[in-house]
Residue, then its C-alpha position, 0 to 999 in steps of 0.5 A: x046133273x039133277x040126280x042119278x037116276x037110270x035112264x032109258x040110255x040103258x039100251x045104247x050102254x048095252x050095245x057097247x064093248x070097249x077093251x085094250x089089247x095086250x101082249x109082250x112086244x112081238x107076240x102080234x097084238x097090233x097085227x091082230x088089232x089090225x085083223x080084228x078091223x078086218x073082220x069087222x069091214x072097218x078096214x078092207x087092207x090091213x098094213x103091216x108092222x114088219x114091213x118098215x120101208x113098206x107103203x102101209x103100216x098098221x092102222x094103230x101105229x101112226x106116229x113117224x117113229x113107230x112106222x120107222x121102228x115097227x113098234x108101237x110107242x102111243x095106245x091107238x083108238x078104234x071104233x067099229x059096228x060088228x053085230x050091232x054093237x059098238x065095239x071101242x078097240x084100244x091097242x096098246x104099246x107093248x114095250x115095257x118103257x112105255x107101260x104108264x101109257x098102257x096102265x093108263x088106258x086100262x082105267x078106261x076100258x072094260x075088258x082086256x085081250x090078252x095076246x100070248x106067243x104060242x112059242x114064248x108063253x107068258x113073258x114078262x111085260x105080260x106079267x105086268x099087265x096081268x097084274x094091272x087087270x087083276x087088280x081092277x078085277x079086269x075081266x080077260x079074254x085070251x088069245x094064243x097067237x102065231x099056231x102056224x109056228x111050232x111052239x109050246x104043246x097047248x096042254x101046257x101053255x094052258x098051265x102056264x097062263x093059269x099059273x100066271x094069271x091066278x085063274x082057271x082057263x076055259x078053251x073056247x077053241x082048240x088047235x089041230x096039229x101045230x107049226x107045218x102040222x097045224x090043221x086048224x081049230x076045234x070052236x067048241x061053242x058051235x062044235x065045228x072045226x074050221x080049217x087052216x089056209x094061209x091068209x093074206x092083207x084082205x080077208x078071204x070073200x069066200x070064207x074058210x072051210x068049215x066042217x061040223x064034228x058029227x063028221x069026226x070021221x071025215x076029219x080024222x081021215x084028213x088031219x090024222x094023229x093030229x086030230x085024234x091028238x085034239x080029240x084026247x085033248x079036248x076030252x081030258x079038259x072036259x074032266x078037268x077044266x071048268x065049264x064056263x061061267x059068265x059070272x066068273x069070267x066079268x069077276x076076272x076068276x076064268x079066262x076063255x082061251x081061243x087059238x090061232x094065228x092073227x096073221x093069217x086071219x086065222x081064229x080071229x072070227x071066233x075073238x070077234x064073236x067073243x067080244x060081243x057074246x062074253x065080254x062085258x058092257x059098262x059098268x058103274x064107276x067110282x066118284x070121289x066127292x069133295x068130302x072124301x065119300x064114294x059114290x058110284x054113278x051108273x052109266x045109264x045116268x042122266x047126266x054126261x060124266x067121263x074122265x081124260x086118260x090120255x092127252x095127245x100131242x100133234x096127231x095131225x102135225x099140219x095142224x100142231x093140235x092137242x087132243x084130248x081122249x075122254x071115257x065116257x063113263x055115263x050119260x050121253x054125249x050130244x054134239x054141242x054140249x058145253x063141258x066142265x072139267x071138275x078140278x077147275x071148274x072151267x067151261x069147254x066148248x070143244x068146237x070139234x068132237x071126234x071118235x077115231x080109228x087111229x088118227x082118222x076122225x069123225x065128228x060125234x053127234x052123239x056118245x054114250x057110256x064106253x065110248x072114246x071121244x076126243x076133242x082138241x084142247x089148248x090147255x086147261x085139260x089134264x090126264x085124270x081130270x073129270x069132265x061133266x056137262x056144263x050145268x054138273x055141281x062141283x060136288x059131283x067129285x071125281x073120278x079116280x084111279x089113273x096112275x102117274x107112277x114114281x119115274x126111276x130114270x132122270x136126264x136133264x134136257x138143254x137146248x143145242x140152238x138157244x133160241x129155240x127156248x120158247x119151242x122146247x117149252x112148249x113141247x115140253x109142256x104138250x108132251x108132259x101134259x100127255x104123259x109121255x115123259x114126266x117133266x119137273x121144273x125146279x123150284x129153285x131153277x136149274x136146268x129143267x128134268x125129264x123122268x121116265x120109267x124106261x130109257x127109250x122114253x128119252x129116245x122119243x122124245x128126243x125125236x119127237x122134239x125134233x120132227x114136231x117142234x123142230x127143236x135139237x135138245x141134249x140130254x145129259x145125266x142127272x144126279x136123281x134117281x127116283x121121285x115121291x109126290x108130298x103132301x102135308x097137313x101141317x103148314x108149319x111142317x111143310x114150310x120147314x121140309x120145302x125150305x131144307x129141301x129146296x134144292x130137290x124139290x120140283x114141280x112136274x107138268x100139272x104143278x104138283x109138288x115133288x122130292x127128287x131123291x139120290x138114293x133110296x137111303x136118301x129117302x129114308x132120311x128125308x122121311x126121318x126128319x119131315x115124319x109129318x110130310x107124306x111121300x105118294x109112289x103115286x101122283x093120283x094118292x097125292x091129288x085124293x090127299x089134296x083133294x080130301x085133306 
């Protein structure tokens, strides 16, 4: 990577779109990912998650407990064409147990839809994930689903998502009559009124009916109190609502706001075309380089550049592969390019390159900037690590900023047949290096430990050791409640922590370093006695730590 000068890729970056969808569990994000594909004639039937004995299921829950759940316990990758853009879909899981993962894949995109039930509001999981975006300044598009139902009035679900986010929201469309009553909604961008019939697993060839406001009189004449109702609406937030601006909303201080209901095909044209006006092409990202200072690398940069945020186990079982799921953050990817993972300086060949929907590939000839590519890996490949074409310096840095958040909940884990010890491990070590649990080996031996952030974590992966691995393990109490990674300048000081504390020291899937604690007054002590040694909530700020001291 001889410099980082912009390139003519610019035209190819602005092409692309890539964001995450998320909502509380149930407020209809798959359904609605499902029916962004739809409407784009990347799929022709859409699956449905309700249905769990069903035939089909949802293109983005593919693993074996998310059919026999109807939730969605892995994020998913999409891509799709629509309007000459690239657009890279990832649906996340809703269920607050499974956040790391969802936190994660917010590092790798550039804009966010946020789901929201019509009854329910902004509900907690939500809040969480809001938090996440404001704090990369994540711009957020706004959905509120299922106006087929009787809910919350719009007014004031409007005031509830601009208490919760930080920011003013601008409708983009506007409901007509709501549950029974709904008529369908205003889209204010082309002042048209597009209007309400149930919708169905294919998308309708025919289209909807669409009527232009000029024809208010007409509509008032159909749809009543409820259209006049919209009229007021629609009238008191041109006073009090602020225009739309392009700027704001790519800085995260605007939402635009779109209604209807994602399982009866219903506003989501109206999403789709929003994505490709509003939402954001790539932007620069932030290197870290070996002597501490930032940099930021364009996307349109000549040299390739992307990061791991996720490593999944066995989506083919027939194959027990490993995948690795990059972010292209720069540059272009071209098929046969030997690749560089920066914390090792290992050479990849991935002999086979792939985009996905869901877990059907195809092979990539070609990537650029905010793209997601997998290639399988056997190890070497990390969640964080930095990945550059071959002939990239070490000095080039590394990216930063995934989260491997401290877990809370500790069980150990033992096999019920001992001679299935080599295939615990290995999924153990698949399934910590994909993060969907935290494995921690202890220094000292001992049973090996799980740590998770929420209890069905334990559930999956019990499950998943046993219909992958082929392995039954038990999973017992633990007497940790919580973990903080350490780092110290201070060899002496180091040696003197690690030998008092042996007992709770552990080292998790990519061998870093931790304190198990029993308490929080445990900590404290602990903190009072080794004030030299640094206790990281975070294991990306004990990597930097690493990295830098």
């Amino acid at each position: 990577m001889s410099d980082l000068t912009p390139l003519p890729h610019a035209p190819e970056v602005r092409r692309r779109r890539t964001f995450a969808i998320i909502s509380h569990p149930d407020a209809g994000k798959t359904t609605l990912t499902e029916k962004l594909l739809l409407f784009s004639g990347a799929i022709h039937i859409a699956g449905s998650v309700k249905a769990r004995k069903a035939s089909r299921h949802a293109t983005s829950d593919w693993m074996e407990i998310e059919k026999q759940r109807g939730i969605s316990v892995a994020s998913s990758v999409m891509q799709m064409l629509y309007r000459d853009c690239v657009i890279n879909l990832l649906d996340t899981p809703g269920h607050k147990d499974f956040s790391e993962d969802t936190y994660r894949v917010l590092t790798a995109v550039d804009a966010a839809l946020m789901v929201i039930d019509a009854a329910n509001g902004v509900e907690p999981q939500t809040r969480r994930l809001i938090e996440v975006c404001r704090q990369r300044d994540t711009p957020i598009l706004t959905f509120v689903n299922k106006m087929d139902r009787e809910g919350k009035d719009p007014l004031e679900l409007l005031d509830e998502i601009e208490q919760e986010l930080g920011m003013p929201c601008v409708p983009m469309t506007w409901p007509v009559g709501q549950g029974k009553a709904f008529g369908g909604i205003v889209d204010l961008r082309k002042q048209q009124m597009r209007l309400f019939k149930a919708g169905a697993d294919k998308r309708d060839e025919e289209g909807d009916e669409i009527v232009p406001l000029a024809q208010a009189d007409t509509l008032r004449a159909r749809f009543g109190g409820d259209f006049e109702t919209a009229e007021g609406s629609i009238e008191l937030l041109a006073g009090a609502a602020p225009a739309y601006a392009q700027e704001a909303f790519e800085a995260a201080k605007q939402t635009p706001v779109f209604f209807g209901s994602g399982v009866n095909n219903f506003g989501v044209q109206e999403v789709l075309d929003a994505l490709v006006d509003l939402a954001p092409p790539p932007a620069a990202r932030h290197v870290t380089k070996i002597d501490g200072s930032d940099v930021e690398v364009p996307p349109a940069a000549e040299g390739f550049s992307g990061v791991v945020f996720k490593v999944q186990a066995n989506m083919d079982p027939s194959h027990r592969d490993r995948i690795a799921f990059v972010r292209v953050n720069s540059g272009r990817y071209a098929s046969g390019m030997k690749l560089r993972v920066q914390r090792s300086g290992k050479e990849l060949r991935p002999t086979s390159v792939v985009t996905f929907l869901s877990q059907r590939r195809e092979a990539v000839e070609e990537a650029y900037a905010g793209d997601i590519i997998g290639f399988t890996t056997h190890g070497g490949v990390q969640l964080g690590d930095t990945i550059t074409h071959g002939e990239a310096p070490a000095s080039f840095g590394t990216y930063t900023g995934l989260p491997f958040f401290a877990p809370e909940l500790f069980q150990t884990v033992e096999l019920a047949n001992p001679m299935k010890s080599k295939q615990l491990m290995q999924g153990l070590l698949q399934l910590g290096e994909e993060g969907a649990i935290q494995v921690f080996r202890p220094t000292v031996g001992g049973a090996m430990l799980l740590g998770a952030v929420g209890q069905l974590q334990f559930e999956v992966v019990q499950h998943r050791l046993k219909a992958e691995y082929g392995v039954e393990a038990r999973l017992g109490a633990c007497r940790f409640h919580g973990a903080r990674w350490v780092t110290c300048d201070d060899e002496t000081a180091m040696r003197k922590f690690t030998d008092e504390a042996a007992s709770k020291l552990a080292l998790d899937a990519a061998d870093t370093l931790a304190y198990l604690m029993t308490s929080p007054y445990d900590l404290r002590l602990t903190q009072e006695r080794h004030p030299k040694v640094v206790f990281h909530p975070l294991r990306e700020h004990a990597g930097l730590a690493l990295q830098t001291g």
